[in-house]
C-alpha positions, 0 to 999 in steps of 0.5 A: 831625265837627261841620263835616259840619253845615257843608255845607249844600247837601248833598243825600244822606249815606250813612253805612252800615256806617262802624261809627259809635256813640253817638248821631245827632249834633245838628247833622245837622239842619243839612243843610237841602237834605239828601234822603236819609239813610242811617244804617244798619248802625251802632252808634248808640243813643239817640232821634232829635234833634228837630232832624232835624225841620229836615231839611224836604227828607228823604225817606228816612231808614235807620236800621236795623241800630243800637240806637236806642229809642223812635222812633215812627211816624205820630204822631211830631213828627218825622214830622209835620214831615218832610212830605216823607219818603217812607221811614223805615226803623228797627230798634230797641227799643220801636217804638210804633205811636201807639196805646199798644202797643210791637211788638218788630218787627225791622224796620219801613219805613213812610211818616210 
């Protein structure tokens, strides 16, 4: 529900295997103290909202087990803007690795 973007003190959200879908809602990027994020083992499809790049206090971020696309490494904005994110963990398709090359890895867990 949209009032989660309400509680902005919230330091971790652990939403693995709630078979959530659709896409990473917007208003995550609301939950500006929030640490840790673990989307894992969902549905989700889409790209990453660029307003997770508000989420200046991330340091992990788990987003395997879902059908995202198009969510890139070390020369994503998102990462460059998450200073302080230690662990981003992604399945998807399409991963690019910011030289121009897509790998078709099943699961990736890199520091931005």
């Amino acid at each position: 529900p949209s009032e989660l973007g309400l509680l902005s003190k919230l330091q971790v959200l652990y939403l693995s295997r709630n078979e959530l879908f659709g896409i990473i809602p917007t208003y995550l990027g609301k939950l500006s103290q929030l640490s840790y994020l673990g989307l894992q083992h969902n549905q989700l499809t889409g790209t990453l909202p660029t307003q997770l790049g508000n989420l200046t206090q991330l340091k992990y971020l788990g987003l395997e087990r879902n059908d995202l696309v198009d969510i890139v490494t070390s020369t994503h904005p998102l990462c460059l803007q998450l200073k302080n994110l230690a662990v981003f963990s992604a399945d998807c398709r399409g991963i690019s690795t910011g030289n121009n090359q897509t790998s078709k890895a099943a699961e990736v867990e890199c520091a931005c």
